[in-house]
C-alpha positions in Angstrom: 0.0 0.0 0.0 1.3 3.5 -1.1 0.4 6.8 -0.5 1.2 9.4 -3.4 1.5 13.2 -3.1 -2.3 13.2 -4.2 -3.6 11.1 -1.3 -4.6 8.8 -3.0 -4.4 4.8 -1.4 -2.7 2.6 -4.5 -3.6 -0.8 -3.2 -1.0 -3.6 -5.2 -2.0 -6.9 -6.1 0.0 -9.4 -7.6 -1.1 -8.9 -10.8 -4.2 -5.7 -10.9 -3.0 -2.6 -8.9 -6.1 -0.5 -8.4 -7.2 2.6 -6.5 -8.8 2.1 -3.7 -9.5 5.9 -2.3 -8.4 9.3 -4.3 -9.5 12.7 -3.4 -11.3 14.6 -6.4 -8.3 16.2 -8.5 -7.4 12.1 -9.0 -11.0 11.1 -9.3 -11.6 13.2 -12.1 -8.1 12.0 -14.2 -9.0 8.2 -13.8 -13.1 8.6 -14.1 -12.6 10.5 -17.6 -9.8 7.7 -18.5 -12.0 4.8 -18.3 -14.7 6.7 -19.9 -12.2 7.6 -22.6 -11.0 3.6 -22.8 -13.4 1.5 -20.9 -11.8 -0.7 -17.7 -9.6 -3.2 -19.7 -10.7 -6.3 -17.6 -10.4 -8.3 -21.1 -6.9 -7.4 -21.5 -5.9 -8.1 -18.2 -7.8 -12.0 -18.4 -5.4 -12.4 -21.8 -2.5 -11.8 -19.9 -1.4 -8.7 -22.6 -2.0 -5.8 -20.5 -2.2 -4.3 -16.9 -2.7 -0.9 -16.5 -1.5 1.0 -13.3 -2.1 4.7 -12.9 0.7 6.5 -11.2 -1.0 9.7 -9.2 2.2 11.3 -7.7 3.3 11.5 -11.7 -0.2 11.5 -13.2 1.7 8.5 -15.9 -0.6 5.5 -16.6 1.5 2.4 -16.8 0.8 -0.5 -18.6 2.4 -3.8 -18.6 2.7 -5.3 -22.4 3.1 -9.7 -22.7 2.3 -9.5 -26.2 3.4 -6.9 -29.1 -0.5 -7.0 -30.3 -0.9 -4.5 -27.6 1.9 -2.6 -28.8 1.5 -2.6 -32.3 -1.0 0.1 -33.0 1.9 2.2 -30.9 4.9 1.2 -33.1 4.3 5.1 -35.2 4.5 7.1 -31.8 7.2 5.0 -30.3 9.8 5.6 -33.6 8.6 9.3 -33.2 9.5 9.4 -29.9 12.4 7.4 -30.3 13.8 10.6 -32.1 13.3 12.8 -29.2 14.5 10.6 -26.4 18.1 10.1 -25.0 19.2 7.6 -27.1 18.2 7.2 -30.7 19.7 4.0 -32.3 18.3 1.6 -34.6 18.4 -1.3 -32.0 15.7 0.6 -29.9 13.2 1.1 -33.6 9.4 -0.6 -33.0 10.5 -3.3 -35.9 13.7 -4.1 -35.0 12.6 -5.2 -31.3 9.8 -6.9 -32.5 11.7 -9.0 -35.3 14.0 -9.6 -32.0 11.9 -10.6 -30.1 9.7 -13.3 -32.6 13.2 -14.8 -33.2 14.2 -14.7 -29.2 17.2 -12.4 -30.6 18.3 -15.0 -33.0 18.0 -17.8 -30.5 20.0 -16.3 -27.8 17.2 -16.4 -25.1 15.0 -19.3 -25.5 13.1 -18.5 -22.2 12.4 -14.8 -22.9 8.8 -13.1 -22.0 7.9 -9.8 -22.9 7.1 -7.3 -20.6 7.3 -3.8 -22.2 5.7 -1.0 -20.4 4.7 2.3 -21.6 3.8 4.9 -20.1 1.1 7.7 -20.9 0.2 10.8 -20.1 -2.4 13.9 -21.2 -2.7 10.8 -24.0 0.7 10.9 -25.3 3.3 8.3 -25.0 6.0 10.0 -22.8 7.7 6.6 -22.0 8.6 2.8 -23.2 10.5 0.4 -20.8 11.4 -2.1 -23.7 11.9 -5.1 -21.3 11.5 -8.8 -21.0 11.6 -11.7 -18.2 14.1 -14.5 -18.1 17.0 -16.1 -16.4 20.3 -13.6 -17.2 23.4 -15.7 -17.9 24.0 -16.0 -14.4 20.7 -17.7 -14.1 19.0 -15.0 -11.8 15.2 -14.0 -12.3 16.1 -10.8 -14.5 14.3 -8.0 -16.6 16.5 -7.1 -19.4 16.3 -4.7 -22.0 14.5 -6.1 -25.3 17.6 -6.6 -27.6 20.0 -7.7 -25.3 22.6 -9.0 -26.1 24.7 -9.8 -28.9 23.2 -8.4 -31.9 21.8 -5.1 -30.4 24.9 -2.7 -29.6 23.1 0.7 -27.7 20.1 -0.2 -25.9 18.1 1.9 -23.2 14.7 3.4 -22.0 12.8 5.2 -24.6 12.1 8.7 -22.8 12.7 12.0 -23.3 15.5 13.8 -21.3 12.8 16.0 -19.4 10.5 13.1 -18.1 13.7 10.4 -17.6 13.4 10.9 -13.8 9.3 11.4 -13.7 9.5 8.2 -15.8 12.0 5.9 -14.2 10.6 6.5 -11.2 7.3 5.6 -11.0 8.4 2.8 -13.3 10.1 1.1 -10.9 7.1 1.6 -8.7 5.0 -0.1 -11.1 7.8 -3.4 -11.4 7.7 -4.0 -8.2 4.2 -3.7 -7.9 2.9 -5.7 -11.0 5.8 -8.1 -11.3 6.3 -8.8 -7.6 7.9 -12.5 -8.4 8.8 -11.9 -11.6 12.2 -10.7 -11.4 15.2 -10.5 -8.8 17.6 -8.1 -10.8 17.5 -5.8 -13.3 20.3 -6.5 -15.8 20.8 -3.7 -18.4 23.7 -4.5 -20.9 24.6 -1.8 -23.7 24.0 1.3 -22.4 26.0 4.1 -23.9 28.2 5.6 -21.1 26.9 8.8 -21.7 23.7 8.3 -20.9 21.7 9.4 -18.3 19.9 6.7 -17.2 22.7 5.5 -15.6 23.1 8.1 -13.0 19.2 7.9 -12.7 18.9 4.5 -12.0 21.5 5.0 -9.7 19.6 7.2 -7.1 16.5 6.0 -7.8 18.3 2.4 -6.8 19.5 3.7 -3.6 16.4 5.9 -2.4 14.9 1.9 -2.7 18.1 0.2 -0.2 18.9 -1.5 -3.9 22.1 -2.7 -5.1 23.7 -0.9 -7.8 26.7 -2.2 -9.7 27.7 -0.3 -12.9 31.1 -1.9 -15.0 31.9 -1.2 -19.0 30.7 -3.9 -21.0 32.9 -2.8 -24.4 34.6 -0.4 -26.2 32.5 0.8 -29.4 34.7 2.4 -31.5 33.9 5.5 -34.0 35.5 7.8 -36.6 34.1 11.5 -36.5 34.1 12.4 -40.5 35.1 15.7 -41.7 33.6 16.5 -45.5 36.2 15.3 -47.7 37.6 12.4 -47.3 41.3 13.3 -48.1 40.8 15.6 -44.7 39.9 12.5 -43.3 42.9 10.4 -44.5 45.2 13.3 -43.6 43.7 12.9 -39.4 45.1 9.3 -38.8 48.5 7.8 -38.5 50.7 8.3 -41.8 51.5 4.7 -42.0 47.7 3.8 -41.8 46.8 6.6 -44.5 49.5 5.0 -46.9 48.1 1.4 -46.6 44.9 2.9 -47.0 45.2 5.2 -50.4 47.7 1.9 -51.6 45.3 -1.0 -51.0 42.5 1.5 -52.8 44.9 2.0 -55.4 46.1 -1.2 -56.2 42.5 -2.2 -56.1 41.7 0.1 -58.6 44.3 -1.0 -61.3 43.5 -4.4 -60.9 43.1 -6.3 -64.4 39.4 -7.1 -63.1 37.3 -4.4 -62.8 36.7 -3.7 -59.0 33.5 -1.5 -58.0 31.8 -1.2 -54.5 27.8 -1.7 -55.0 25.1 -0.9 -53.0 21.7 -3.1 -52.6 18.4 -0.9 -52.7 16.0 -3.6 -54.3 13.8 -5.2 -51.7 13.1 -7.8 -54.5 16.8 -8.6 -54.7 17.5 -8.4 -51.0 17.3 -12.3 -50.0 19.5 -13.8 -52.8 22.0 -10.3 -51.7 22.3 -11.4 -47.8 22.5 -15.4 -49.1 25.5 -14.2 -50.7 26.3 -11.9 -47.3 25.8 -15.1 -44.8 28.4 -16.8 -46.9 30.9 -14.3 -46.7 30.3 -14.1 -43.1 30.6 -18.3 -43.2 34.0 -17.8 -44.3 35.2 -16.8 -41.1 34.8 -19.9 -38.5 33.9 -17.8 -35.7 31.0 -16.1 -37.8 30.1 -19.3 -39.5 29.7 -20.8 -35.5 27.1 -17.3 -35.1 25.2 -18.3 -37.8 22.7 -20.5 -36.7 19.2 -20.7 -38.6 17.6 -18.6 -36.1 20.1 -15.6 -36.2 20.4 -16.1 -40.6 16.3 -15.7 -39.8 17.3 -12.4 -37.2 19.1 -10.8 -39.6 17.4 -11.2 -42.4 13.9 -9.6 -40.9 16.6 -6.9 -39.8 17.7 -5.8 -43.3 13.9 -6.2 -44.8 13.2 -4.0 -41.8 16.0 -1.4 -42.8 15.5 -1.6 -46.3 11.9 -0.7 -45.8 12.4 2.2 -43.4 14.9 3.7 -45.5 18.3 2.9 -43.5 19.6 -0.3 -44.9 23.3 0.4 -46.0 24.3 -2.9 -47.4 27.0 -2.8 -49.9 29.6 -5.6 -51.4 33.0 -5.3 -53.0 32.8 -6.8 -56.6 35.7 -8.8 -58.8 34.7 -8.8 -62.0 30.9 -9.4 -60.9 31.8 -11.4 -58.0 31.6 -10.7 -54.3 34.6 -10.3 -53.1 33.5 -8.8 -49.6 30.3 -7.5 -48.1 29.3 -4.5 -45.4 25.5 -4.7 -43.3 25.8 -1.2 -42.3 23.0 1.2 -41.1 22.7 4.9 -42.6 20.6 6.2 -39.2 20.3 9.6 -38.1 23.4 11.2 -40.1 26.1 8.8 -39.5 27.0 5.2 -40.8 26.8 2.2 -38.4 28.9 -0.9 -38.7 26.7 -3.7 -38.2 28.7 -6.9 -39.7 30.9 -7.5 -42.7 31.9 -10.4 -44.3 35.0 -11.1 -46.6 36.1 -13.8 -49.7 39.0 -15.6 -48.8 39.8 -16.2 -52.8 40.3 -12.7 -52.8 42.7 -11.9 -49.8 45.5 -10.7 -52.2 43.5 -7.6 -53.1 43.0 -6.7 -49.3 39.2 -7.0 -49.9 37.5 -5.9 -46.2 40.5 -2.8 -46.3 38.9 -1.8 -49.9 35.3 -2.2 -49.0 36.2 0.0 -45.7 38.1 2.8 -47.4 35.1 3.4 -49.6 32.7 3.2 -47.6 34.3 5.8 -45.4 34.9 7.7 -48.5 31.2 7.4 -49.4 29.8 8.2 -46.0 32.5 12.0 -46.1 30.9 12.5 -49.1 27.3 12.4 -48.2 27.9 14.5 -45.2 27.4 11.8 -42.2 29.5 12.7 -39.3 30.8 9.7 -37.9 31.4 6.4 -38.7 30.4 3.9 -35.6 32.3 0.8 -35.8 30.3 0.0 -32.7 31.1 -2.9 -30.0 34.9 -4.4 -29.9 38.1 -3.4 -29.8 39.4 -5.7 -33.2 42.6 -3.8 -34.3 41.7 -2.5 -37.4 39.0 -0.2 -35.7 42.2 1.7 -34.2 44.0 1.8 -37.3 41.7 3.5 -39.2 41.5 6.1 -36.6 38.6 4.6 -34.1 38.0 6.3 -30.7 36.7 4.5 -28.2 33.2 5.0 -26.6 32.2 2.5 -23.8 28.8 0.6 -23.3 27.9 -0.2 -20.0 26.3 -2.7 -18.4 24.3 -2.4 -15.1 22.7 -4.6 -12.7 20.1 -3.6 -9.9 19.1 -6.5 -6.9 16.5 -5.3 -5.1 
């Protein structure tokens, strides 16, 4: 039982937090919302909803199993997405539903959604995009949707102004609707600079809660000037020569050698068959590629394509591919998703090529960074990568 700054009694359930007493400035907000939507017993008996109204913040929460609930949101969420604190393409309505129909390529077989959005004045001012499973360490968690491997920035969907508003009575509402549901929160990919982190923080230890933050990985990136001979002439002079001569040589090769890039949606399956078996070539990949994650990524490129931010391109000898780049062209910069390479082709420096024109491509279309994104593989460095950290966070309560 919880008193909030309107008086009002919230009396918590296990599963339907309701109000049990409010004085009139409350009355009047919930009467005119279940006029406005009707009491959503229905939802609640399917097990895809719960709504929970938060007086001291005047945000209704509501607890999402199933993205049939969510759906007819998926326009607001992308627009908010763009106002919030971190826009990536991992955190797009799509994205994290393809993740979540494939279990994120097969990585958590026990995974059960519970997103939760929150409302207010009828807007969508916040998404928690989580789901219920054991973490690897086998503890009762909620995790961000996306987690972990193929999703490089996760976080909450929120603008800047209502993060604290936001987090807080969400973790209100968590422990309130999902009493047994969860032990720990276990957040992994949060870019260090943002400020959920030092939110969840206090909000953590107003509660007595456990709070351990430690950097996950380096995610590398290359601001971009305009040109990209400005760009050459900012990284290590032994770097910039094997650049321009590994371009060069490629150039003057007997075979014609062009970089091509994939815009036909008609075209795209047959393109990322011929993609998976670059990536195959390398053992390590081929081990990745299981049919569920060849299933993950392919619903991830349709999605991109469609939306306008696929940036897949290949190398080509004489026709054939002789290496591949999955990129994303998202909110003015380029975004290194995966790359693959031909091993027949290793003499012409192949992955080097495809890199140095891609870079050259991205200076000359104005984006202003290139994000290599998680790992710290050497060639990141040596074509002038900076490193940015993601974090990863866990809260026992």
């Amino acid at each position: 039982m919880h008193r909030t700054a309107f008086g009002a009694v919230l009396v918590r359930s296990r599963r339907k937090p309701f109000v049990k007493f409010t004085p009139f400035p409350f009355f009047v907000y919930l009467v005119s919302f279940v006029v406005k939507n009707g009491f959503p017993m229905e939802g609640i008996r399917k097990n895809h909803y719960i709504p929970f109204i938060c007086a001291s913040h005047l945000m209704e929460f509501t607890l999402h199993t199933s993205f049939e609930t969510l759906a007819p949101l998926a326009r607001e969420w992308d627009d908010l997405l763009h106002e919030t604190i971190t826009d990536a393409p991992f955190l797009r309505f799509q994205y994290l539903r393809d993740w979540h129909q494939t279990l994120g390529g097969g990585e958590w077989p026990q995974a059960l959604l519970a997103a939760v959005t929150a409302h207010e004045d009828g807007r969508l001012v916040g998404v928690a995009p989580l789901f219920q499973t054991p973490n690897r360490e086998g503890e009762p968690a909620l995790m961000l949707l996306g987690s972990i491997e193929i999703s490089d920035y996760l976080d909450l969907i929120v603008r800047p102004t209502d993060l604290t508003r936001f987090l807080n009575g969400l973790l209100d509402f968590l422990a309130s609707s999902l009493p047994d549901g969860w032990r720990v929160l276990d957040w992994v990919n949060l870019p260090e600079a943002s400020p959920t982190l030092p939110a969840l923080e206090s909000e953590s230890a107003r509660r007595g809660w456990t709070f351990v933050r430690e950097t996950y990985q380096p995610a590398p990136y290359i601001p971009l000037p305009a040109d990209f001979e400005t760009y050459l002439a900012s990284i290590d002079k032994k770097q910039r020569h094997e650049i321009r001569r590994k371009m060069r040589r490629a150039s003057e090769h007997e075979i014609p050698v062009r970089m091509r890039l994939v815009d036909d949606e008609s075209t795209l399956d047959a393109e990322m068959d011929g993609f998976f078996e670059l990536m195959k070539q390398d053992p390590a990949k081929e081990k990745f590629l299981t049919e569920a994650m060849r299933a993950q990524m392919l619903a991830t490129a349709h999605t991109a394509l469609r939306g306008g931010w696929l940036w897949l391109a290949f190398l080509e000898v004489g026709g054939r591919k002789a290496a591949g780049a999955f990129n994303f062209d998202y909110g003015n910069r380029l975004w290194g998703y995966n790359s693959g390479v031909n091993r027949e082709f290793i003499e012409l420096s192949p992955g080097w090529v495809l890199l140095g024109h891609t870079l050259q491509w991205a200076c000359e279309h104005g984006r202003s960074e290139f994000d290599f994104m998680r790992g710290n593989e050497e060639y990141k460095y040596r074509f002038g990568g900076r490193d940015r950290l993601v974090m990863r966070v866990k809260v026992t309560r």
